[in-house]
C-alpha positions as CSV (number, residue, x, y, z in Angstrom):
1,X,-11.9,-18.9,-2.4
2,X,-10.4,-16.3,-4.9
3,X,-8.8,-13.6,-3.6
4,X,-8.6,-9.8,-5.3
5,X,-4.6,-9.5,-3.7
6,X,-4.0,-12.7,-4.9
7,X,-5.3,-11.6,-8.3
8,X,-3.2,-8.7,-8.5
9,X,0.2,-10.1,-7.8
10,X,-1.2,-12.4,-10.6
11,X,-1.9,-9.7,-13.0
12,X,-5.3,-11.0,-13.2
13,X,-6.8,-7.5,-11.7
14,X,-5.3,-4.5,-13.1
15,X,-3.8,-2.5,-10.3
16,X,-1.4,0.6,-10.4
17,X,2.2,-1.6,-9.1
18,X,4.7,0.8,-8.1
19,X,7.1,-1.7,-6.6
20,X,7.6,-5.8,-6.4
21,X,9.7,-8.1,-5.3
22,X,9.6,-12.0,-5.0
23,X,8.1,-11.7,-1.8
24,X,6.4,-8.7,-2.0
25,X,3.8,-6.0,-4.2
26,X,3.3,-2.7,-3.9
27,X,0.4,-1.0,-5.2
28,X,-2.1,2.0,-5.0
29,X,-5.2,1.8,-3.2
30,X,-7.8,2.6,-6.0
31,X,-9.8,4.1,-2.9
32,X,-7.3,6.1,-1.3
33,X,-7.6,8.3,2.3
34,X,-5.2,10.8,-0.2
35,X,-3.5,10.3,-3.0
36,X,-0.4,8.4,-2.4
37,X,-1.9,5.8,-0.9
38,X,-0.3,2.2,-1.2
39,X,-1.2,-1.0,-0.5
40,X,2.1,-3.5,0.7
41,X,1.3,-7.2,0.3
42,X,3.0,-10.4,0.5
43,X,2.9,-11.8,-2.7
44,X,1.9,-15.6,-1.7
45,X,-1.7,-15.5,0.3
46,X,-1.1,-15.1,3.9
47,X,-4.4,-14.1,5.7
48,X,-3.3,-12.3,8.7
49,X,0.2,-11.0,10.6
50,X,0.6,-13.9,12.9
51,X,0.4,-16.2,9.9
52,X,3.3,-14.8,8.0
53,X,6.1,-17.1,8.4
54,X,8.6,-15.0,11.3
55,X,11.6,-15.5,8.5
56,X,9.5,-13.0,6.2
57,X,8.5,-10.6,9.1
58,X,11.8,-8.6,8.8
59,X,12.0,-8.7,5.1
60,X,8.2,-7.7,4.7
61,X,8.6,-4.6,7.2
62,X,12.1,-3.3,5.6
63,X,9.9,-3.2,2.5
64,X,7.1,-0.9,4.5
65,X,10.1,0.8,5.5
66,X,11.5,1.5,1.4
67,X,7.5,2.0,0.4
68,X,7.3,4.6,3.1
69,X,10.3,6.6,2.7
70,X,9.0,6.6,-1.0
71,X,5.6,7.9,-0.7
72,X,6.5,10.1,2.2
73,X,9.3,11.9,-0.9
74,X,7.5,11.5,-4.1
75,X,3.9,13.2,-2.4
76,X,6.2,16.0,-0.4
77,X,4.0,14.3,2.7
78,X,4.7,15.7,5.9
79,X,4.4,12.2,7.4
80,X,2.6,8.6,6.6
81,X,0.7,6.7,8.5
82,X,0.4,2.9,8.4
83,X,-1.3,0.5,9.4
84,X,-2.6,-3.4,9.4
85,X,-6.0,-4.7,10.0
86,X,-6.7,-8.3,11.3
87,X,-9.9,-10.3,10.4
88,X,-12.0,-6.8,11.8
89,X,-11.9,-4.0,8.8
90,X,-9.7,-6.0,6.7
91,X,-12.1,-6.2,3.5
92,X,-10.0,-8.0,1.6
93,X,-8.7,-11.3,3.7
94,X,-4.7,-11.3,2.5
95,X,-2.5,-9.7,5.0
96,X,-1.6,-5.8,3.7
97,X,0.3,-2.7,4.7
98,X,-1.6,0.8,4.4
99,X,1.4,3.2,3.9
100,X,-0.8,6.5,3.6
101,X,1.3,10.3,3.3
102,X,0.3,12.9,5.5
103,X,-0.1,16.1,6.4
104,X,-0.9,18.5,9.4
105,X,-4.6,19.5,9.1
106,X,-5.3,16.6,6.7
107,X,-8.3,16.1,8.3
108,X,-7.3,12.4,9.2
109,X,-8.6,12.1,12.2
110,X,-8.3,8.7,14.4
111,X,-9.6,5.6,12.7
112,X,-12.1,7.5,10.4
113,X,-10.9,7.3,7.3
114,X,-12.9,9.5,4.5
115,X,-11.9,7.2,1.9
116,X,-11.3,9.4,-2.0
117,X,-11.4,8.0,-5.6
118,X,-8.9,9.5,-7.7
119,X,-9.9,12.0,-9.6
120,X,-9.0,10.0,-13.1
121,X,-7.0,7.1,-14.4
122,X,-4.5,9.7,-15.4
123,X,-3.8,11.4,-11.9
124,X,-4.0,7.6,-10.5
125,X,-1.3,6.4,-13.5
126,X,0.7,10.0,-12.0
127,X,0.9,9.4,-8.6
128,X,2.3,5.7,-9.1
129,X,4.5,6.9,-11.2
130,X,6.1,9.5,-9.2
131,X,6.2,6.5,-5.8
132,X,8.4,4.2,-8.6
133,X,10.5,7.2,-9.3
134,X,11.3,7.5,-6.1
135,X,11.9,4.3,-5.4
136,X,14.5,3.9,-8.2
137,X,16.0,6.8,-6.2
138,X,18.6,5.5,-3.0
């Protein structure tokens, strides 16, 4: 079956990267809770947490980790909040990190997520640019 992640490490579906490794991509959501929002993913197809091989575990979450500290700096975020969906809400079936900045009276509230488009390609081609600057950045 194809797969859209799968596609995008590829470079067959355009997507906004901001980082990448050779186990790894980082890119925006193109519907994101704010803007900011990026989308971790292991660059071979794994489906689900428990099938990513335990030897990728800790080099998969220090990159949540860099991608967080990023997002969290570049969007002046008060916090992030991230999470992983198995099988139930995961709409695309390729195991991937929501790294999401935050702020008090976001109006983020539990698991209801008021999903935005950005408001062009332009602020969209901004915001990745400003998570890969600060990424560059130790």
């Amino acid at each position: 079956m194809p797969c859209t992640f799968c596609d995008i490490v590829s470079g067959k579906v355009a997507a906004e990267i901001v980082w990448r490794s050779g186990d790894a991509v980082a890119f925006l959501d193109h519907r994101p809770l704010f803007p900011g929002h990026v989308l971790l993913t292991p660059a071979g197809h794994v489906e689900l947490l428990t099938d990513l091989p335990a030897a990728q575990v800790g080099p998969f979450f220090q990159a949540v980790q860099k991608i967080e500290a990023a997002v969290e700096r570049s969007m002046s975020a008060e916090g992030s909040f991230i999470a992983v969906n198995n099988r139930v809400s995961q709409s695309v079936p390729h195991l991937h990190v929501h790294i999401v900045p935050r702020r008090k009276g976001d109006g983020l509230k539990g698991f209801f997520w008021p999903r935005r488009k950005y408001e062009s390609e332009q602020q969209m081609r901004e915001t990745a640019e400003k998570i890969r600057d600060a990424l560059r950045r130790p």
